[in-house]
C-alpha angles and dihedrals in degrees: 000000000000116000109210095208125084088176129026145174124231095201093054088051086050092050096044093049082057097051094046090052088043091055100049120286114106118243099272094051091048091050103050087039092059101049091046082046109047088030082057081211119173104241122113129270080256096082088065081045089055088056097058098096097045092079133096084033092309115326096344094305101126094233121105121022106262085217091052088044091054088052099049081052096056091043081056091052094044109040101009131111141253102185124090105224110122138267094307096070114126105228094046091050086056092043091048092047089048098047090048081049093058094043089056091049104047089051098066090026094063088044091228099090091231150092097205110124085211086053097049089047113034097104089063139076098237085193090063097046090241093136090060105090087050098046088050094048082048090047092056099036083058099053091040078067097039091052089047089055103052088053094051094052104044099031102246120161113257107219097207139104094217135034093223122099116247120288112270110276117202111229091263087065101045 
C-alpha cells in the first residue's frame, strides 16, 4: 500500500471523521474514509465497505464500539499482516500491541472505562438519535489517535501544535 501523504495533521483527520459521520457513513465507515482519505492511501473505495458492519457495536449488536472498531481496521491496513506464518510474525506482534494501545487509550479517553457500544450509550434513546453527538465526537476522537499512531510509527511529520485531539463540537458545528 502507498500512503500519499509525507505530513499530516491528526486533527484534520478527527474533523473530517466527523464530517464524514455527520454526513451518513456509521462510525466505523467515517472513520475508516477519512484515514484512506487524508492518508491519500492507494487502496479501493472496498476497505470503507468492509467497515460497514462494524458499526452500532457490530451490526447492531451493541458490543464493540463501531469507532473503535474502525480504528482497530486502519491499524490493520496500516501495520497488519498478509502472510500465513503463525503468531510470531512481526507485523502482527506490532499490530496486536497498537491496537491494545488504542484500546487502552480509548477506555480513559471516553470517561466511561469501556468499549461496549451498550455502555457508551446506555444513558440515550437510540430511537431518538440522542447518542449521536457522543458517538461522532467518539468517532473523531478515534481516528485523532489513529492518526497519531500512524505518525508516530512510521515517522511522519504531525502537523499539529498540540498532541490533544480537537475540543468536542455539537452536530450544529460539524
Amino acid at each position: 500500500m502507498k500512503i500519499g501523504v509525507t505530513e499530516i495533521s491528526p486533527r484534520t483527520v478527527q474533523q473530517v471523521a466527523e464530517k464524514k459521520f455527520k454526513e451518513g457513513y456509521y462510525c466505523c465507515e467515517a472513520l475508516v474514509s477519512a484515514i484512506r482519505d487524508e492518508f491519500k492511501l492507494d487502496v479501493p473505495e472496498e476497505v470503507i465497505a468492509m467497515a460497514s458492519g462494524m458499526a452500532v457495536g457490530a451490526g447492531k449488536s451493541g458490543c464493540v464500539c463501531g469507532a473503535f472498531n474502525g480504528g482497530i481496521l486502519a491499524l490493520g491496513l496500516f501495520f497488519g499482516r498478509t502472510e500465513q506464518d503463525g503468531p510470531t510474525n512481526p507485523k502482527s506482534v506490532k499490530c496486536m500491541e497498537l491496537t491494545k494501545e488504542l484500546h487502552d487509550w480509548f477506555k480513559k479517553a471516553n470517561g466511561k472505562n469501556a468499549i461496549c457500544c451498550r455502555v457508551l450509550t446506555k444513558e440515550f434513546d437510540k430511537g431518538r438519535g440522542e447518542h449521536k453527538e457522543q458517538c461522532i465526537f467518539f468517532t473523531g476522537l478515534c481516528a485523532w489517535k489513529v492518526a497519531q499512531m500512524i505518525c508516530r510509527e512510521l515517522g511522519m511529520k504531525n502537523l499539529d501544535e498540540v498532541d490533544e485531539p480537537a475540543p468536542r463540537r455539537t452536530v450544529a458545528e460539524i
